[in-house]
C-alpha positions as CSV (number, residue, x, y, z in Angstrom):
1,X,69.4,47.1,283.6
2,X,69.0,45.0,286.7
3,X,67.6,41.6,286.3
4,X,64.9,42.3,289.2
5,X,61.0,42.3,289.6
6,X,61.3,46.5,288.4
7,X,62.8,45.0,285.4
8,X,59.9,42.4,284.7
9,X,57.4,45.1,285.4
10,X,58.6,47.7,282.8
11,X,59.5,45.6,280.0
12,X,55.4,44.8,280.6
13,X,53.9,48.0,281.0
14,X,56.3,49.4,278.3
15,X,54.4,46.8,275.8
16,X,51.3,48.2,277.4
17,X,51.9,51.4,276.2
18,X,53.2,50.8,272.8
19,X,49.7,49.0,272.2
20,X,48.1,51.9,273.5
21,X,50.0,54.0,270.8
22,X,51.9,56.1,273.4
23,X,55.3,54.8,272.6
24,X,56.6,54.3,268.8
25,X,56.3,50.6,268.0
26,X,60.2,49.9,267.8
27,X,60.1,47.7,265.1
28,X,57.9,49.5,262.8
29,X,58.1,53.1,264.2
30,X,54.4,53.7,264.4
31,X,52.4,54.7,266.9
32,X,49.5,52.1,266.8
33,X,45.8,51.9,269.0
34,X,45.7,47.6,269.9
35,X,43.6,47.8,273.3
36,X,43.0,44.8,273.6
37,X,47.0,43.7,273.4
38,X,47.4,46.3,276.2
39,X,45.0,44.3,278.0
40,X,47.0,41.5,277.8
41,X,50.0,43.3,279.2
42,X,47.5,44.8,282.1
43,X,46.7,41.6,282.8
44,X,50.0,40.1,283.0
45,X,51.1,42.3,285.6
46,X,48.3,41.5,287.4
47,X,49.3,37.6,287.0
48,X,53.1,39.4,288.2
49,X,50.8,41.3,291.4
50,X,49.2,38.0,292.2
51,X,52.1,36.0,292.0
52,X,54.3,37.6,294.2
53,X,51.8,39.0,296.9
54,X,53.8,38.8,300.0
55,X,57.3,38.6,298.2
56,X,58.1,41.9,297.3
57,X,59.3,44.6,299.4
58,X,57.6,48.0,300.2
59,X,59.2,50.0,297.3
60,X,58.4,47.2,294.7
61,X,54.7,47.1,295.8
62,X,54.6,50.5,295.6
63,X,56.3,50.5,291.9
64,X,54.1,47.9,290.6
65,X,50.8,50.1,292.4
66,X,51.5,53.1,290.4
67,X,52.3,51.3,287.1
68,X,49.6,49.7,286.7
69,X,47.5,53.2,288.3
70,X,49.3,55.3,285.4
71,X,48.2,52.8,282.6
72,X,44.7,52.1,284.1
73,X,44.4,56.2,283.4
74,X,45.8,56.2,280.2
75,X,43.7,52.9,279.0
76,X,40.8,54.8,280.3
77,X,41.7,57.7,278.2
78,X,42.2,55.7,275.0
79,X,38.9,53.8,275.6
80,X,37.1,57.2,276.1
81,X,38.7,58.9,273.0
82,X,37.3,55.6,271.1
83,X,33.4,55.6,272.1
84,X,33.4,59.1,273.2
């Protein structure tokens, strides 16, 4: 894997989506529900979005847009399925 900005952003939103149980959790093989620590990884790519406003080219704006677009839906899903 390259050593880029793409990198950064999917080694976050893949923690994202192992807290929202939609990837195994490689070390204990699970799928587990932790919202709140795929908050955390929400939030750290919009620290990465914040950060680097103005630095990144078109295609990595546009990667980092519709990664954190896809697990805004999916959060939203989760959070339904749990008060809904």
């Amino acid at each position: 894997m390259e050593k880029d900005i793409k990198a950064i952003i999917v080694m976050l939103a893949t923690q994202a989506m192992i807290n929202l149980g939609e990837i195994q959790d490689p070390m204990s093989g699970e799928l587990n529900d932790n919202l709140p620590g795929a908050e955390t990884f929400m939030d750290l790519l919009a620290v990465v979005e914040e950060k680097t406003r103005g630095n990144l080219t078109a295609e990595e704006e546009k990667f980092l847009f519709e990664v954190k677009a896809n697990l805004a839906k999916v959060y939203k899903k989760k959070v339904n399925l749990n008060t809904g």
